[in-house]
N, CA, C and O atoms as a GROMACS GRO file, in nm:
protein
  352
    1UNK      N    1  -1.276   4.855   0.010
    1UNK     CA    2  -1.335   4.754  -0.077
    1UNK      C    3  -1.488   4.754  -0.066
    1UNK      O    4  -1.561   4.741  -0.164
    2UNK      N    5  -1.528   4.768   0.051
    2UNK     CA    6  -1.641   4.764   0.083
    2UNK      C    7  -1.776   4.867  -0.031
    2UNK      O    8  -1.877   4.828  -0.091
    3UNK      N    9  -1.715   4.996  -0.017
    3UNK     CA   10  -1.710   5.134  -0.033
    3UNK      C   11  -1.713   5.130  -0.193
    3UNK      O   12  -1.770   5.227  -0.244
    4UNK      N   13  -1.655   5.022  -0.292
    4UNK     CA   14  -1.612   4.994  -0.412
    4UNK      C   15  -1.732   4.907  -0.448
    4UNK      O   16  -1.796   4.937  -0.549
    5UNK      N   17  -1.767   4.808  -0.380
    5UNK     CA   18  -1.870   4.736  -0.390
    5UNK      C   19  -2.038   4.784  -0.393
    5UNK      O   20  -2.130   4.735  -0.458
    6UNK      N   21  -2.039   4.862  -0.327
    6UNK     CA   22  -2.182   5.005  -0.300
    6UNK      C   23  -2.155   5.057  -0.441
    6UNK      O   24  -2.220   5.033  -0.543
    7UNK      N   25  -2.058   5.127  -0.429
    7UNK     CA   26  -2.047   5.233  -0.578
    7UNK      C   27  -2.082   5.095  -0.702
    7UNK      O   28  -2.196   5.112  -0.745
    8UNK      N   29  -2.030   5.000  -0.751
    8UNK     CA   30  -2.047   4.862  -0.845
    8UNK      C   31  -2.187   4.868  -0.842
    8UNK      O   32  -2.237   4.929  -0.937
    9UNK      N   33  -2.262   4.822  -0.759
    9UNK     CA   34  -2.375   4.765  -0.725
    9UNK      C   35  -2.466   4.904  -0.753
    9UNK      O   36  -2.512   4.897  -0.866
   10UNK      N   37  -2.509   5.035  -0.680
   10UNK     CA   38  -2.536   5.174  -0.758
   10UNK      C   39  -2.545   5.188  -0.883
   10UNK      O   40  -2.650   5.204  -0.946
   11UNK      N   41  -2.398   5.184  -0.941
   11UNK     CA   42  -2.394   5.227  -1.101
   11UNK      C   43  -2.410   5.136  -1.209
   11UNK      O   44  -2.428   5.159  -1.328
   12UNK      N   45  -2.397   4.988  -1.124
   12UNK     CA   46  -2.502   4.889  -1.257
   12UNK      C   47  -2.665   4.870  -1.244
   12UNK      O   48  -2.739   4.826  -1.332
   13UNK      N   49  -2.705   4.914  -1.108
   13UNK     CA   50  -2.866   4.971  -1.145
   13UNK      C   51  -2.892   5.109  -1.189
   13UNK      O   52  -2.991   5.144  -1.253
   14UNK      N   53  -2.800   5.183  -1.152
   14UNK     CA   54  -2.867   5.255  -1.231
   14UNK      C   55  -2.834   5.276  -1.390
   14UNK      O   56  -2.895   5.360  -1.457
   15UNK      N   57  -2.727   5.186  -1.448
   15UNK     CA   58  -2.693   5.130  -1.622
   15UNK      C   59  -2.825   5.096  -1.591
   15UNK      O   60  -2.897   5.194  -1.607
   16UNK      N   61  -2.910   4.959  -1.537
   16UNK     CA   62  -2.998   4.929  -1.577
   16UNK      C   63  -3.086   4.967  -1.577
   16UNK      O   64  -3.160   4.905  -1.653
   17UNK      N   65  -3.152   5.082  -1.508
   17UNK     CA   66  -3.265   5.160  -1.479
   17UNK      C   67  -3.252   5.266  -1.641
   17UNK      O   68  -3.346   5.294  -1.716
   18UNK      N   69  -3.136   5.300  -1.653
   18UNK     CA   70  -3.135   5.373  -1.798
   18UNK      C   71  -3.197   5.318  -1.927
   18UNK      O   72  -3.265   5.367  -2.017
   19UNK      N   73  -3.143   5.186  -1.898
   19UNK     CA   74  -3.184   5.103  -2.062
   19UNK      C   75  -3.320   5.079  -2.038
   19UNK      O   76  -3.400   5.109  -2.126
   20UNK      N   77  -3.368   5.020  -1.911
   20UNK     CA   78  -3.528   5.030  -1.944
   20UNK      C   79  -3.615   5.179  -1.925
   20UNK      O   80  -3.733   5.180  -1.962
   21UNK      N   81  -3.560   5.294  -1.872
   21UNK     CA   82  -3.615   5.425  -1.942
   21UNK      C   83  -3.609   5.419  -2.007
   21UNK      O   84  -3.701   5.360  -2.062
   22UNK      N   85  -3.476   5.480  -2.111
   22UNK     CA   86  -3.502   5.464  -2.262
   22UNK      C   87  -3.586   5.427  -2.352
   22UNK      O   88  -3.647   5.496  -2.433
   23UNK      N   89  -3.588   5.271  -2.332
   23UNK     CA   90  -3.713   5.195  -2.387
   23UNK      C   91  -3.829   5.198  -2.359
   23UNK      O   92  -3.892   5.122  -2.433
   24UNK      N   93  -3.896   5.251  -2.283
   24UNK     CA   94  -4.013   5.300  -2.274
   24UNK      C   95  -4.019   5.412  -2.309
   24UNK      O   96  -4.135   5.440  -2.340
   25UNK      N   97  -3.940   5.507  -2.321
   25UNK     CA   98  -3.932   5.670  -2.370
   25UNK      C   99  -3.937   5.628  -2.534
   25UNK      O  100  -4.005   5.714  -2.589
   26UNK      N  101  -3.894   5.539  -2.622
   26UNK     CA  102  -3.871   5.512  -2.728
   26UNK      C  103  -4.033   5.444  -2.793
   26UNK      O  104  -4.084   5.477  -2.900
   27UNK      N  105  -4.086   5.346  -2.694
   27UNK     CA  106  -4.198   5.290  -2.725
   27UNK      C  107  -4.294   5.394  -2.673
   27UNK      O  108  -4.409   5.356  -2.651
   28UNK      N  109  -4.269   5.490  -2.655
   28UNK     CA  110  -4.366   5.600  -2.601
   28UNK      C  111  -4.353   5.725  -2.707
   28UNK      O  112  -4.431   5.814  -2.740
   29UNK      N  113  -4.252   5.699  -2.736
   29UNK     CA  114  -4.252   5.835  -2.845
   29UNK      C  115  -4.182   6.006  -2.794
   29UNK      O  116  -4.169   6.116  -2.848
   30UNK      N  117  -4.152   5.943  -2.662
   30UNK     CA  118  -4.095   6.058  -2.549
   30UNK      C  119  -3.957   6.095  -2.625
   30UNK      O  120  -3.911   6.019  -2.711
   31UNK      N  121  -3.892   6.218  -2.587
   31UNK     CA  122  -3.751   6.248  -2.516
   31UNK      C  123  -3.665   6.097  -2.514
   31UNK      O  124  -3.681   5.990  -2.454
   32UNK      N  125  -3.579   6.142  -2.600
   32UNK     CA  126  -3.456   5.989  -2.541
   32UNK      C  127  -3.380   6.049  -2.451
   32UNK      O  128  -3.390   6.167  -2.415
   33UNK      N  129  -3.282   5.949  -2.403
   33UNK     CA  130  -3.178   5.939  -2.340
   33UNK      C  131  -3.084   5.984  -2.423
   33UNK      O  132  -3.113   5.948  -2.537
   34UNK      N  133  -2.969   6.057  -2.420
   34UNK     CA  134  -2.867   6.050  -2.510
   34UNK      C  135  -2.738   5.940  -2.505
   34UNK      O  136  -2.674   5.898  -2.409
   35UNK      N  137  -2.729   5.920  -2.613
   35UNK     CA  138  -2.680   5.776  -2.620
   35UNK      C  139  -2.496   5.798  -2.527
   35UNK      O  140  -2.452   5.714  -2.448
   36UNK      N  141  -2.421   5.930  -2.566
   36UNK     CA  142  -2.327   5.937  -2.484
   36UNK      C  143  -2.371   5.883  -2.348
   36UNK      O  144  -2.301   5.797  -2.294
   37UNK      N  145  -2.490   5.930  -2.286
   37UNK     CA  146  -2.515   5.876  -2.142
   37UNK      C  147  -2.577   5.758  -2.131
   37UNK      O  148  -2.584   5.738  -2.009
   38UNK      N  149  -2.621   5.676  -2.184
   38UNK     CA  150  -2.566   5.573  -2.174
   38UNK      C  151  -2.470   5.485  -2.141
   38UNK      O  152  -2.448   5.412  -2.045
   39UNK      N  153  -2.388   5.524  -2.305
   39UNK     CA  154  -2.215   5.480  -2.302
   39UNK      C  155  -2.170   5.517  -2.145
   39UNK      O  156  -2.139   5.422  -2.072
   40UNK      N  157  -2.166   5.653  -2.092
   40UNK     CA  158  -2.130   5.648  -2.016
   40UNK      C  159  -2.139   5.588  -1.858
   40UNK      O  160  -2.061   5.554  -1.768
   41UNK      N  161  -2.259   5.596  -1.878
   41UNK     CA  162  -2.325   5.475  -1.733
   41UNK      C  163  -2.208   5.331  -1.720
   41UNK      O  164  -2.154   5.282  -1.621
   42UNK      N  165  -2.200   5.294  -1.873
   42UNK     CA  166  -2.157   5.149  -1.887
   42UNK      C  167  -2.002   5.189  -1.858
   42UNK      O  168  -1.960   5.119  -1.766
   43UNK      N  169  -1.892   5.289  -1.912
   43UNK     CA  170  -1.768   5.322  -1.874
   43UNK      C  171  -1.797   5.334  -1.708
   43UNK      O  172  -1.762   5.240  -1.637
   44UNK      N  173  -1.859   5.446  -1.651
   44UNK     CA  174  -1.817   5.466  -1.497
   44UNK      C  175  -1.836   5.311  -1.392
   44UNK      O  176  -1.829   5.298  -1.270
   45UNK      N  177  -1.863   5.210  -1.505
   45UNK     CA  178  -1.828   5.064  -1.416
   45UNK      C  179  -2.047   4.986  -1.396
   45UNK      O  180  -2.103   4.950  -1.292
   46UNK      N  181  -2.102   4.990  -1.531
   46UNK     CA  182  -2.202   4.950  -1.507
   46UNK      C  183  -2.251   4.906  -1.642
   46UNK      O  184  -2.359   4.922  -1.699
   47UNK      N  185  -2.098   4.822  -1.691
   47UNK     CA  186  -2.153   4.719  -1.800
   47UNK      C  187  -2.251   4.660  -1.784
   47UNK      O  188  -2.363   4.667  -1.836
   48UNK      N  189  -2.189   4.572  -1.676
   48UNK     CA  190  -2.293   4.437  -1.646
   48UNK      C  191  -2.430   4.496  -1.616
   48UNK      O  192  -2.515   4.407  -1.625
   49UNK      N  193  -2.467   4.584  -1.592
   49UNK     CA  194  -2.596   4.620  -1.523
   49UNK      C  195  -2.637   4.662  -1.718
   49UNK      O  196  -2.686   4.570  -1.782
   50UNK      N  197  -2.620   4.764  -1.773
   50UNK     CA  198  -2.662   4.750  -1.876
   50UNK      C  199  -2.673   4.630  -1.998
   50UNK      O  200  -2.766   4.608  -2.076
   51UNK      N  201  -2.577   4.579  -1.988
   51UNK     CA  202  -2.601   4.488  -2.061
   51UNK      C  203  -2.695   4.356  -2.037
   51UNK      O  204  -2.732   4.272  -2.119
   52UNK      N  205  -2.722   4.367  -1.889
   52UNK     CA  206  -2.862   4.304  -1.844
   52UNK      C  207  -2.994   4.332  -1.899
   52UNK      O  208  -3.090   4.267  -1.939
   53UNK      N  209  -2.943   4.511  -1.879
   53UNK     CA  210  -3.045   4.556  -1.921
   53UNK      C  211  -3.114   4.542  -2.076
   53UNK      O  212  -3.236   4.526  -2.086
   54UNK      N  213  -3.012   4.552  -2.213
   54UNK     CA  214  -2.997   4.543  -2.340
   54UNK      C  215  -3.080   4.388  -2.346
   54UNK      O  216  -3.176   4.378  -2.423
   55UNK      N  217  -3.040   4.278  -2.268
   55UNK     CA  218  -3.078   4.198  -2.260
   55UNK      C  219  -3.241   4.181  -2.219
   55UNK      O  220  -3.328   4.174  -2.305
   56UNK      N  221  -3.260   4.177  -2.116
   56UNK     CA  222  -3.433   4.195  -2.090
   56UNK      C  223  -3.503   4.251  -2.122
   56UNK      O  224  -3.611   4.199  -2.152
   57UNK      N  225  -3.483   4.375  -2.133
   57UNK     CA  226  -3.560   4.537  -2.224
   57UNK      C  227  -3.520   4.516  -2.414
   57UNK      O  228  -3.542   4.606  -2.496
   58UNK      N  229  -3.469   4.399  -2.444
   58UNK     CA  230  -3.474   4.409  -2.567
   58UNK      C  231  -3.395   4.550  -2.631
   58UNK      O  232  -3.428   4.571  -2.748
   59UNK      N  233  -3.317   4.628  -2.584
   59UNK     CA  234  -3.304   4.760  -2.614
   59UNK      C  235  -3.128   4.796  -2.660
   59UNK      O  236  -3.021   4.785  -2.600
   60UNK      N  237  -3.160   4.835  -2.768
   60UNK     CA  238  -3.052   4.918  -2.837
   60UNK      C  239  -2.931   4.749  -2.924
   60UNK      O  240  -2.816   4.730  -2.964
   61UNK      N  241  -3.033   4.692  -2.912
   61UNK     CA  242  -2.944   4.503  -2.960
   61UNK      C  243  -2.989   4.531  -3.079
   61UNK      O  244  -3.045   4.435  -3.132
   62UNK      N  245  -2.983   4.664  -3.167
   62UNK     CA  246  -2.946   4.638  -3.311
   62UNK      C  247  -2.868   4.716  -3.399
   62UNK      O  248  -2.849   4.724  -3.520
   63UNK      N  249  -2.814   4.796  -3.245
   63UNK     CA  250  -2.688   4.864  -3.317
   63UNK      C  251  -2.585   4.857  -3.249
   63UNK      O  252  -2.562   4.875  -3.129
   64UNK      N  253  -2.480   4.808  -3.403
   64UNK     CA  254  -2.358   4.760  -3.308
   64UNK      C  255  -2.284   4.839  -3.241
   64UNK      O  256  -2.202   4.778  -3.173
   65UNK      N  257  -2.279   4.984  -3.228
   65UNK     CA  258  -2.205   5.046  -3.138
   65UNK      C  259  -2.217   5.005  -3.025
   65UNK      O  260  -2.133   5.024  -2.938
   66UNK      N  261  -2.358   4.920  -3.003
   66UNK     CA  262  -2.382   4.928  -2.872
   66UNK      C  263  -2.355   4.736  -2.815
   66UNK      O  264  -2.315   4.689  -2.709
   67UNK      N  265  -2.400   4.673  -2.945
   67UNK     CA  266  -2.378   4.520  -2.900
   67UNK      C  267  -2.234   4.478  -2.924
   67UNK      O  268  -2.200   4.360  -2.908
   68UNK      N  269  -2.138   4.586  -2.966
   68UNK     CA  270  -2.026   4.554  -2.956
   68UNK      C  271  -1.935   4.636  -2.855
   68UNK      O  272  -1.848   4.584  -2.785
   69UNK      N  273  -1.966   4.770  -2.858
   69UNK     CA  274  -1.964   4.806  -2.759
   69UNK      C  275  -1.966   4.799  -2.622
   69UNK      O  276  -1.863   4.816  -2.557
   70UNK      N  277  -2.031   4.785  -2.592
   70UNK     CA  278  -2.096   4.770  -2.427
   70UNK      C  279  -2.002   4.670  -2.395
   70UNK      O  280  -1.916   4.702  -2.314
   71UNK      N  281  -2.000   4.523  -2.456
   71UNK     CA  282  -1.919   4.412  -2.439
   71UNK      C  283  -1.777   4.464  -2.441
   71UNK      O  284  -1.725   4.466  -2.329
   72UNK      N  285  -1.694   4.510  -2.549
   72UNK     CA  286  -1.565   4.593  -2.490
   72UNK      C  287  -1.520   4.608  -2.372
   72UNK      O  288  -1.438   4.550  -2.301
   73UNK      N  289  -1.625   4.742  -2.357
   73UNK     CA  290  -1.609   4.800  -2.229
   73UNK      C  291  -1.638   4.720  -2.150
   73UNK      O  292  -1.583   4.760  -2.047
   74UNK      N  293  -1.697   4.619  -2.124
   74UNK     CA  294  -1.693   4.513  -1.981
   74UNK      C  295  -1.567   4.469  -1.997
   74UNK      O  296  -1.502   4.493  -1.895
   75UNK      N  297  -1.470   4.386  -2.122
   75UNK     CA  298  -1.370   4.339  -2.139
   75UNK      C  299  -1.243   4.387  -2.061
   75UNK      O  300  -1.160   4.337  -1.985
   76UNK      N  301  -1.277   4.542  -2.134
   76UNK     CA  302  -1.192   4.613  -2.063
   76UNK      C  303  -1.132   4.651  -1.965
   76UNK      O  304  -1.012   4.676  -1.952
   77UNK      N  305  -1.304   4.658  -1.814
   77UNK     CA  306  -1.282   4.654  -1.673
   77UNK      C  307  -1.278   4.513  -1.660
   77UNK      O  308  -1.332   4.513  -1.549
   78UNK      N  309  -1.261   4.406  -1.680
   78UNK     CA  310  -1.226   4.275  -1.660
   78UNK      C  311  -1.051   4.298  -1.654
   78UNK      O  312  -0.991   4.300  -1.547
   79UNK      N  313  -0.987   4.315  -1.784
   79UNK     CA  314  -0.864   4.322  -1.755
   79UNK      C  315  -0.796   4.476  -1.675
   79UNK      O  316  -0.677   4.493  -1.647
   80UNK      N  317  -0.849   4.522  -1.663
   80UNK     CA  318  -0.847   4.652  -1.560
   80UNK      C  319  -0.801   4.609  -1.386
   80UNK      O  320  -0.704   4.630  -1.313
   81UNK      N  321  -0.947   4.532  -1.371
   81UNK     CA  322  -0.970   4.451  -1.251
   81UNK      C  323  -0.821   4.347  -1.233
   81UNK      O  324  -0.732   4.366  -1.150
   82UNK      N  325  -0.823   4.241  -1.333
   82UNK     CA  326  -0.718   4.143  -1.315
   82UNK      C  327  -0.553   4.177  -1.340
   82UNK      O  328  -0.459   4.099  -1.325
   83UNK      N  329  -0.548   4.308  -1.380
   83UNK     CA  330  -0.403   4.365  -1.342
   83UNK      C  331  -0.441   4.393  -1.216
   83UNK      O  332  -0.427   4.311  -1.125
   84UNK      N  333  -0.494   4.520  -1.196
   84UNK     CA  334  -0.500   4.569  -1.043
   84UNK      C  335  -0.494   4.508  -0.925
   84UNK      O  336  -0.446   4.558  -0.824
   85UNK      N  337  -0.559   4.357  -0.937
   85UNK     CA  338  -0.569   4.271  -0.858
   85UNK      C  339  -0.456   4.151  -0.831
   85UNK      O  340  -0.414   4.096  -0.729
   86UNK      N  341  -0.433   4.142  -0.945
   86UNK     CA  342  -0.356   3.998  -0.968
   86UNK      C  343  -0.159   4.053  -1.025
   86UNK      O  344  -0.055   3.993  -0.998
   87UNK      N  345  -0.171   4.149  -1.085
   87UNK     CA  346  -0.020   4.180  -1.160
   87UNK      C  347   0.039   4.281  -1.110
   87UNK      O  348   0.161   4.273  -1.096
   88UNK      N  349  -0.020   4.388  -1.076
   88UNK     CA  350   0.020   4.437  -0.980
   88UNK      C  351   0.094   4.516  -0.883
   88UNK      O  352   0.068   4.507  -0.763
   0.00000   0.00000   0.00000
């Protein structure tokens, strides 16, 4: 559990370290991120960290793949979590 909690805590900073690259790569005129990697940051278990991120960095909140998206996929490891945990 412990070991689960490190990996959580890792892969929603670094979801969030992505969304505010991006956005400075975007307000810079740089190289993006590709949006699969993104998505994927937020699947390998770092909704919440991106969608922090979407939130403070102002970033990618005007397309819905992503403001509907992202939210899903948290939904998703929510009920993921509460079988695994609770049903069983």
């Amino acid at each position: 559990m412990q070991y689960l909690m490190i990996y959580l805590a890792a892969v929603n900073l670094a979801a969030f370290a992505l969304c505010g690259i991006d956005k400075f790569k975007a307000r810079h005129d740089r190289w993006r991120i590709p949006e699969k990697t993104l998505f994927l940051s937020a699947i390998a278990g770092g909704s919440v960290g991106f969608m922090l991120g979407m939130k403070l960095f102002r970033h990618k909140t005007k397309h819905k793949s992503f403001t509907i998206g992202i939210p899903m996929i948290f939904i998703l490891q929510m009920c993921l979590a509460v079988y695994l945990l609770f049903i069983r």
